[in-house]
C-alpha positions in Angstrom: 17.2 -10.9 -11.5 16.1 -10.1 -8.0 18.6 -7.4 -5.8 18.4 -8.6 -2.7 21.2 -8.1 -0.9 22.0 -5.2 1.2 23.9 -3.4 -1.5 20.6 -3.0 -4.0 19.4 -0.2 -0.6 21.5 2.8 -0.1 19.1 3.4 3.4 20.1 0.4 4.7 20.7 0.4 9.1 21.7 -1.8 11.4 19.6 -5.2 12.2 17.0 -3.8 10.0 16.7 -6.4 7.3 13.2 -8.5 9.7 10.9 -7.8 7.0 13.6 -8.9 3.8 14.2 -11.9 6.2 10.6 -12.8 7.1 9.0 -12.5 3.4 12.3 -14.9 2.0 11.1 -17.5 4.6 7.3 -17.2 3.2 6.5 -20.5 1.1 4.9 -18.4 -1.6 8.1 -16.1 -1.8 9.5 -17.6 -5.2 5.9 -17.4 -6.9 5.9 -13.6 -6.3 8.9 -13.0 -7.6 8.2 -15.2 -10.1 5.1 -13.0 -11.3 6.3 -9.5 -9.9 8.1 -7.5 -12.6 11.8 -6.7 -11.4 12.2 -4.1 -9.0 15.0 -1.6 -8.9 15.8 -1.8 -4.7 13.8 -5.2 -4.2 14.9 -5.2 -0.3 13.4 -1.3 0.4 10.0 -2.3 -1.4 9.6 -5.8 -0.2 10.4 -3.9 3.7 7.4 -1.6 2.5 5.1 -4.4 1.4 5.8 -6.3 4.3 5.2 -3.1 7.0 1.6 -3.0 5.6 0.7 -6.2 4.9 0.6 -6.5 8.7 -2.1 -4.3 9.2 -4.0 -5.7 6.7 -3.5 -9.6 7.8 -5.9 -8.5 11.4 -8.2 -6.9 9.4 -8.3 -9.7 6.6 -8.4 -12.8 9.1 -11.3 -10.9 11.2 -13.4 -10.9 8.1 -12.1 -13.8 6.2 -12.8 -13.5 2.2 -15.4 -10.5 3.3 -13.2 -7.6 1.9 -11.6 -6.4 -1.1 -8.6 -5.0 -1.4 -7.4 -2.5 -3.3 -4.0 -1.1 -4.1 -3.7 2.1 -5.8 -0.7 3.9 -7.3 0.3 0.1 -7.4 3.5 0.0 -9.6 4.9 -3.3 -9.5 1.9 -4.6 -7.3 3.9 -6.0 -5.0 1.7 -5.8 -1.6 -1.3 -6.7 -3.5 0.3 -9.8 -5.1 1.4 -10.6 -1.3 -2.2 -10.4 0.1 -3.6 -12.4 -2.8 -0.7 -15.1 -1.6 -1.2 -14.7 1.8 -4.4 -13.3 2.8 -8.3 -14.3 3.0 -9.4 -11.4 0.7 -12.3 -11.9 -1.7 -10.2 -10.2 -4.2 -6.9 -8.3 -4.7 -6.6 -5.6 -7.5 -3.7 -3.2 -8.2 -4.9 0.1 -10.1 -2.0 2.1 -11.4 -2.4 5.0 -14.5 0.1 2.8 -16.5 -0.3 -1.0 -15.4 3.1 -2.6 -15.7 1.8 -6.0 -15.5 1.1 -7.4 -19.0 2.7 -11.1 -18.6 0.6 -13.8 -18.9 1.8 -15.1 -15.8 -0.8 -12.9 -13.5 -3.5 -15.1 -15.3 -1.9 -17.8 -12.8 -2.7 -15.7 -9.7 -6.2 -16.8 -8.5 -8.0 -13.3 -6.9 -6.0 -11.2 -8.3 -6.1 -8.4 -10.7 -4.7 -5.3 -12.1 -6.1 -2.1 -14.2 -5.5 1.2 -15.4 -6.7 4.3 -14.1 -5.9 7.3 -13.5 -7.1 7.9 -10.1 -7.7 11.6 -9.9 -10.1 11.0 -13.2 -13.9 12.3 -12.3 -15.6 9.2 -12.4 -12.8 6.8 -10.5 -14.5 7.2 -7.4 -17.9 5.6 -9.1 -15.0 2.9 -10.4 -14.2 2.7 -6.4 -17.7 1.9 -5.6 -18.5 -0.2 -8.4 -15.8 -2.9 -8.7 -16.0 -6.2 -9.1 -19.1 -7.8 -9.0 -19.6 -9.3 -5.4 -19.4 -5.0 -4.2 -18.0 -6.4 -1.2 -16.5 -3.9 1.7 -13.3 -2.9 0.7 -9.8 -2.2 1.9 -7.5 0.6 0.7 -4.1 1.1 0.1 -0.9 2.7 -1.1 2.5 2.5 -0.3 4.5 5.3 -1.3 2.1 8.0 -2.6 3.9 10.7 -3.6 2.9 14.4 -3.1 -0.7 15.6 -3.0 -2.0 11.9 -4.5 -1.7 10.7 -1.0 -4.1 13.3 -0.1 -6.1 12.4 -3.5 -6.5 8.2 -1.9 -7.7 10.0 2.0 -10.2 12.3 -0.2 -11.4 9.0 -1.9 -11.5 6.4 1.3 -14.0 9.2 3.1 -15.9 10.3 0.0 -16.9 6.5 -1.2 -18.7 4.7 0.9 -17.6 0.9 0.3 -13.9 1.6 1.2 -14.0 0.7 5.1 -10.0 1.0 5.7 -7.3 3.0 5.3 -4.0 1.9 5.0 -1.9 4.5 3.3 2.0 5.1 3.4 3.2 8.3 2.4 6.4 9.5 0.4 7.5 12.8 -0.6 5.4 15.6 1.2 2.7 17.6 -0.4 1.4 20.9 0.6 1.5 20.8 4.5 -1.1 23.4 5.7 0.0 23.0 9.8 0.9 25.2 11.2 4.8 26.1 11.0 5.8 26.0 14.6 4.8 22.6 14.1 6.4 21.4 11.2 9.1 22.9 12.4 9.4 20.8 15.9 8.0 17.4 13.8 10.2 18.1 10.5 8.6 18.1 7.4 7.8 13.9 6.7 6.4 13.7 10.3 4.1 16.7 9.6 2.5 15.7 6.5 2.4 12.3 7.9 -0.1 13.9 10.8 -1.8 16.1 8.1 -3.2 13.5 6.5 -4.1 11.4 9.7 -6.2 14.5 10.8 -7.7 14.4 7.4 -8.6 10.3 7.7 -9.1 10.6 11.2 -7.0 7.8 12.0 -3.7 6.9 13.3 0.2 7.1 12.3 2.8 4.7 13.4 6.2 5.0 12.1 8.0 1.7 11.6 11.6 1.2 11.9 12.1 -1.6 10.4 10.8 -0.1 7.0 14.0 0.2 4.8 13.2 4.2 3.7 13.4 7.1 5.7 10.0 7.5 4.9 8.3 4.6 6.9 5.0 6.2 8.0 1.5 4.5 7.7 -1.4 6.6 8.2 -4.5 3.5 9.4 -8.4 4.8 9.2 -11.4 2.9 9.8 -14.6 3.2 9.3 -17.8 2.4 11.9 -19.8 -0.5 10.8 
């Protein structure tokens, strides 16, 4: 049911299967899986999953069940079914316009959950602020925006103020307003990458061992 050999990824490079490797080894492993609905290049998204959810374990253990996470343009929910395995987070909640998660099975998942919303919508940011009931300080994420919604989830960590982090991994490029003599010397994935960084004012790494080309992820934090 699950690809995950090396044949599911047409980006695959050498030595770069540590994150496919290390989440396999995970005790809970088989339970997501069990719950996630089946992806279509299980190795590139679990790589993705994986690449984030280690910025989000030193914020999560330094605060231990003091932050919320939050996963939006969530899809299959993988990374926030991994932190809700894994991580001391109060709560874990996917938000995707068309939730894909109707099995009972999520029931099973203890501080987890998953809605529908369109994030550009007017009054999601007032949703941002608003939920759950313990309104704790929250964590914010994406893995794979597309386009201009990347810039849409850096608009909303810096507009509403319980989002604390940023941990954002952009896809395919929006508008890149840089200048061209730099896009030019970065390429186009780099420069978008830095656009949005200047936007959150917060940092890009690029991770290697991310099984896509486009393996940025854009960090922002906010002072206490």
């Amino acid at each position: 049911r699950f690809p995950l050999s090396p044949e599911g990824d047409s980006l695959q490079r050498p030595n770069s299967m540590k994150y496919v490797d290390k989440f396999l080894r995970c005790r809970c492993a088989p339970d997501i899986l069990a719950v996630a609905p089946k992806m279509s290049k299980a190795n590139k998204e679990i790589s993705e999953a994986m690449a984030c959810q280690r910025h989000l374990k030193t914020l999560a253990l330094a605060n231990p069940m003091g932050l919320t996470h939050v996963d939006l343009c969530s899809g299959n929910a993988l990374l926030p079914l991994l932190t809700a395995f894994t991580l001391p987070f109060l709560d874990s909640l996917a938000v995707d316009r068309t939730p894909r998660l109707q099995s009972s099975a999520f029931t099973h998942v203890q501080r987890f959950g998953y809605v529908g919303w369109d994030i550009n919508e007017v009054n999601f940011p007032l949703f941002l602020q608003n939920a759950h009931i313990t309104n704790t300080p929250a964590v914010l994420t994406a893995v794979h925006a597309c386009g201009n919604l990347a810039r849409r989830i850096v608009e909303l960590y810096l507009t509403v103020d319980r989002i604390r982090h940023l941990v954002l991994m952009p896809c395919c490029c929006g508008r890149i307003n840089l200048p061209p003599a730099i896009v030019q010397a970065l390429g186009r994935y780099k420069a978008w990458c830095l656009e949005l960084t200047q936007a959150a004012k917060g940092t890009v790494t690029f991770d290697c061992n991310v099984l896509s080309p486009c393996n940025g992820i854009v960090t922002a934090h906010k002072n206490p």
